[in-house]
N, C-alpha and C positions, 0 to 999 in steps of 0.2 A: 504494500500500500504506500501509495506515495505520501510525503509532509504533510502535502496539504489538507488532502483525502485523512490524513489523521487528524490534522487540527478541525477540519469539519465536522467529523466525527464527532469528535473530543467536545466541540461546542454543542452539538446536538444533543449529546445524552445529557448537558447541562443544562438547557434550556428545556427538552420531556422529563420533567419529571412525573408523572401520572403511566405506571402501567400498561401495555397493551392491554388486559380486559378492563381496567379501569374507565380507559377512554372509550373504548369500547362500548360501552352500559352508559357513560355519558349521553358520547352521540346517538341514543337511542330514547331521550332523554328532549320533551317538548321545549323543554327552557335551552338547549343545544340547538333546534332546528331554528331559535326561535331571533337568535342573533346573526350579524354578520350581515356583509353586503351577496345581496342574491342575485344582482345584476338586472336584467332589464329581462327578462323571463319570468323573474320570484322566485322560480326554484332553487335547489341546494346553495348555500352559500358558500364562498371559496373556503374561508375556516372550515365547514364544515366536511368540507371534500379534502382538504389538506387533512384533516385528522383522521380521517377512511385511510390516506396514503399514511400517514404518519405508524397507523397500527401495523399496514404492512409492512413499515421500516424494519420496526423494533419486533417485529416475530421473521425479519428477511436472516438470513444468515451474511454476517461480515463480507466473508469471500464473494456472495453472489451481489455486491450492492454493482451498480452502473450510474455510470453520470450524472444522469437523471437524479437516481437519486440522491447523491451528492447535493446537484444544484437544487432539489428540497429539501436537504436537509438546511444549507445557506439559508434559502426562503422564510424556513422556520426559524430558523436560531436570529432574524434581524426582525419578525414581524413579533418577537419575545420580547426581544430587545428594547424595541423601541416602543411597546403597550406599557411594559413593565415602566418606563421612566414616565408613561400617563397616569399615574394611580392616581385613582382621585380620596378625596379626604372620608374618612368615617369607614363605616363599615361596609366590605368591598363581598359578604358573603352571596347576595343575591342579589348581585348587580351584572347589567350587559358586560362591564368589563371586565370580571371573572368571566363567566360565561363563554365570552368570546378568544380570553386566554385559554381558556378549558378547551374549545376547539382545537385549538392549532398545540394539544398536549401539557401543556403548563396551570399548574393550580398553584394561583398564589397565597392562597389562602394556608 
């Protein structure tokens, strides 16, 4: 594996912190379908679909990952990144912006 391909890595398993069945039972979950941009259809939200990919990250085996998913694991570890530095004030338990961290594999709570 090459540096980078580990430092990607290395960021991703730090920015999922939630389980594969975790997130899993989440996105299954009305208050999960219920955030995120749906685009101009309404249907699934990208968080939403990122965390579908996310679960297949984390049950993928190391050797078999591809570019692809590399370049989502990136996606995820900067759309963490940069919610996380949004937190807003008081209690963040059942709010859109958990919720929509909880999409893309992160519980801040």
């Amino acid at each position: 594996m090459k540096d980078a391909d580990r430092e990607t890595l290395d960021a991703f398993r730090d920015a999922v912190n939630m389980a594969p069945a975790q997130l899993e039972a989440w996105l299954d979950t009305d208050a999960s379908r219920a955030v995120g941009d749906k685009g101009e259809d309404g249907g699934e939200s990208v968080g939403h679909a990122s965390g579908r990919h996310i679960v297949r990250l984390l049950r993928k085996r190391q050797d078999d990952y591809t570019a692809d998913d590399f370049a989502h694991m990136r996606k995820v570890v900067g759309y963490v990144h940069r919610h996380l530095a949004q937190r807003p004030k008081g209690d963040i338990s059942d709010t859109p912006w958990r919720h929509s961290l909880m999409n893309w594999g992160h519980d801040p709570a």
